[in-house]
MARBA-3410 file (N, C-alpha, C, O; in Angstrom, 1 decimal):
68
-5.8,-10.2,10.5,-5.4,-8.8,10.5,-6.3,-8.0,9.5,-6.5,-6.8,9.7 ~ -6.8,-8.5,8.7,-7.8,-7.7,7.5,-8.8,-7.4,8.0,-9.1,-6.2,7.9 ~ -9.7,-8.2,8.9,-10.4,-7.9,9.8,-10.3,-7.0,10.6,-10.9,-5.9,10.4 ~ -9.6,-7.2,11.5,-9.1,-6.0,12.6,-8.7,-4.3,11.2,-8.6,-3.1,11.6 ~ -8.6,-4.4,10.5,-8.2,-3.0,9.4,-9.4,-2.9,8.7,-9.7,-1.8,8.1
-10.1,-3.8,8.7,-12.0,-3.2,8.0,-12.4,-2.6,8.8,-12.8,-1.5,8.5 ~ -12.5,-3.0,10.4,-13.1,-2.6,11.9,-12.6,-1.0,11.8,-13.4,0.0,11.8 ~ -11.2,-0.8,11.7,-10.7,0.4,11.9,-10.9,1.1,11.1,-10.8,2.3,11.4 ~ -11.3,0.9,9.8,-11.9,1.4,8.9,-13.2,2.1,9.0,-13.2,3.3,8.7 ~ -14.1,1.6,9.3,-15.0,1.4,9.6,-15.6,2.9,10.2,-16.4,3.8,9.8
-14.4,2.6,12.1,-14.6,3.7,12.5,-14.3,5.0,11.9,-14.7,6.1,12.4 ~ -13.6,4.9,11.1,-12.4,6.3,10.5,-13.7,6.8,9.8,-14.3,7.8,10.1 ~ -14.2,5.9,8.8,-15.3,6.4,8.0,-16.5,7.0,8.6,-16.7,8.2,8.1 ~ -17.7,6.6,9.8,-18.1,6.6,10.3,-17.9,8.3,11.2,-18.6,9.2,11.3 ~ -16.4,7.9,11.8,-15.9,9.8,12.3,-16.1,11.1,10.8,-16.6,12.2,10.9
-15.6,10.6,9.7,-15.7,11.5,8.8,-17.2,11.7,8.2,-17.6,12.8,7.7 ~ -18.1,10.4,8.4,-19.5,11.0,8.3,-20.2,12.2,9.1,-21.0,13.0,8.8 ~ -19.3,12.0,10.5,-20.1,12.4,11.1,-19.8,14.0,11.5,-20.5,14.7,12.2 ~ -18.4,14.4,10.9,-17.6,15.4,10.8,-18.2,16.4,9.3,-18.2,17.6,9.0 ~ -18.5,15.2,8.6,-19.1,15.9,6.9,-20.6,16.5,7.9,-20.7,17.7,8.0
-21.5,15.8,8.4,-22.8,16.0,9.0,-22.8,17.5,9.9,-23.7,18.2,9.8 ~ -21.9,17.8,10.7,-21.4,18.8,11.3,-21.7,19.8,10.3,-22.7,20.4,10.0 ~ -20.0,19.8,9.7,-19.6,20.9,8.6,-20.5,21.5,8.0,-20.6,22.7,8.1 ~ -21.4,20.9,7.3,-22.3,20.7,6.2,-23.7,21.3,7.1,-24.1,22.5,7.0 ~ -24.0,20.6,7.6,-25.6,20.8,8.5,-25.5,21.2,9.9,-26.4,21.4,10.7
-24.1,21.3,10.3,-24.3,22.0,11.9,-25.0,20.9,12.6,-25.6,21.2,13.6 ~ -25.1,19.4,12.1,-26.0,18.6,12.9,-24.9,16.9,13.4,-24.4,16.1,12.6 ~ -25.0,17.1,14.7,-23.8,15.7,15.8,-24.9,14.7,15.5,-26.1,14.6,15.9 ~ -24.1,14.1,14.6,-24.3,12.6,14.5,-24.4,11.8,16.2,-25.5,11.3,16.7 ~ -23.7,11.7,16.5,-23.1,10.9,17.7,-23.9,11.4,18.8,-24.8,10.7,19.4
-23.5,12.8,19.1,-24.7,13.5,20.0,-26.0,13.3,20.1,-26.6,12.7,21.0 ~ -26.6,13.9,19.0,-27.9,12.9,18.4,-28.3,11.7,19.3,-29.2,11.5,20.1 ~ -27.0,10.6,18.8,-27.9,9.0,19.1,-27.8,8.9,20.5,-28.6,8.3,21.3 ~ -26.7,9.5,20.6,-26.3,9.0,22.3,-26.4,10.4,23.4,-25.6,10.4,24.4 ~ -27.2,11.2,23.1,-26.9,12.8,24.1,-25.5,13.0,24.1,-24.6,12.2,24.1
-25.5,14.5,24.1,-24.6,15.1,24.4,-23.4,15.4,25.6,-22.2,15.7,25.6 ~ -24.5,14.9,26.9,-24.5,15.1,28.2,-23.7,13.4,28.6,-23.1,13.3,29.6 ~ -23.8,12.7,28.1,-23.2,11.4,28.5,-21.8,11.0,28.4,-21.1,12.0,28.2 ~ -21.2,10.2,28.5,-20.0,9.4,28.6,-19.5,9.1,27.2,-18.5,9.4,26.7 ~ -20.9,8.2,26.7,-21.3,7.6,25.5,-20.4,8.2,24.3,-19.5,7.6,23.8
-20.7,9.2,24.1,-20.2,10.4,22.7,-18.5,10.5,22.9,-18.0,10.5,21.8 ~ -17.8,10.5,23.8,-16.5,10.6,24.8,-15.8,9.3,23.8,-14.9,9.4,22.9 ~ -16.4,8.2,24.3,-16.2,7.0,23.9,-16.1,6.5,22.6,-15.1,5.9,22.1 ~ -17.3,6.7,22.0,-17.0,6.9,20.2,-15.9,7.9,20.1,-15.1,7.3,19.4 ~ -15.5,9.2,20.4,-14.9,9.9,19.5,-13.4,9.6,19.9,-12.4,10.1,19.4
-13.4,8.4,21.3,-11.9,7.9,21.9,-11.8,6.9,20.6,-10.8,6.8,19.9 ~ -12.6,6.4,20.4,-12.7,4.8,19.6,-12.7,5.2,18.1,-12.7,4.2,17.4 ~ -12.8,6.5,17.2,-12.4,6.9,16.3,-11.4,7.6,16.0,-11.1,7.8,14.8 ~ -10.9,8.1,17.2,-9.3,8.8,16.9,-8.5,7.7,17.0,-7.4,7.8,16.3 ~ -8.5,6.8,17.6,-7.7,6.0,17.8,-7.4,4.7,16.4,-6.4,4.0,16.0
-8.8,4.9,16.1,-9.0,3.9,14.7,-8.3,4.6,13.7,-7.8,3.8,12.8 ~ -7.9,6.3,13.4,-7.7,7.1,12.4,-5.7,6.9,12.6,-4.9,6.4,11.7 ~ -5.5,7.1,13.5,-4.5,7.0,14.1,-4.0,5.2,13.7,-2.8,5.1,13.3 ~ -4.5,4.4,13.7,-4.1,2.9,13.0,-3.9,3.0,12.3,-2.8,2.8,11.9 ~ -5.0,3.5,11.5,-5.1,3.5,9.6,-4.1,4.5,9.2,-3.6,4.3,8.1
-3.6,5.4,9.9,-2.1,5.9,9.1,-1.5,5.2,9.5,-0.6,5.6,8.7 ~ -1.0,4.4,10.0,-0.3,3.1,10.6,-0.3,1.9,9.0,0.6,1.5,8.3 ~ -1.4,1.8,9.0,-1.4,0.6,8.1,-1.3,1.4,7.0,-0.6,0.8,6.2 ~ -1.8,3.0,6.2,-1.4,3.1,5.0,0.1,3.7,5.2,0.8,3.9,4.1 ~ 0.6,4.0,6.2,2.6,3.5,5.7,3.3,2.3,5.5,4.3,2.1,4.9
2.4,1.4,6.1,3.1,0.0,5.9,2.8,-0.3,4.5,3.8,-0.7,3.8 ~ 1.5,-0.2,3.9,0.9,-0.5,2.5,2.3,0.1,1.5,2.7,-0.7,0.6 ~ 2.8,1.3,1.6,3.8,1.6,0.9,4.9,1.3,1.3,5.9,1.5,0.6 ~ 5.2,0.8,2.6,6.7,0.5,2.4,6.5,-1.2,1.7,7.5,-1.5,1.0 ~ 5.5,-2.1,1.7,5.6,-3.4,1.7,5.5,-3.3,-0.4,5.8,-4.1,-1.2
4.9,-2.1,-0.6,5.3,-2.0,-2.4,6.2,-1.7,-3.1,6.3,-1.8,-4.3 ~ 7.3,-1.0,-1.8,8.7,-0.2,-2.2,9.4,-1.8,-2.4,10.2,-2.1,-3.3 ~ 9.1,-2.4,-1.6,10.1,-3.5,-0.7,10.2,-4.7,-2.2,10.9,-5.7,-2.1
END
């Protein structure tokens, strides 16, 4: 399981790089590597909402298992 929660991590970090790179510089990470125009970019940004969306998952569990 620690594994599978670095992985999701991972992605989460990776989306906020690439959200700081935006904000900041007006410049798509993702778009960038993979065109704009493709499937590719779709895919990452499926595969990092979905990782962000875990990780509040796992940091409520983190505090209920400290309450407990």
């Amino acid at each position: 399981m620690e594994t599978f929660q670095k992985a999701t991590l991972i992605f989460t970090v990776i989306g906020a790089i690439n959200w700081g790179l935006i904000g900041f510089f007006e410049f798509n990470l993702v778009d960038s590597l993979f065109g704009a125009e493709t499937i590719i970019p779709k895919i990452v940004y499926a595969i990092v909402g979905i990782c962000g969306l875990i990780n509040i998952g796992i940091f409520f569990n983190h505090f209920e298992a400290k309450d407990k």
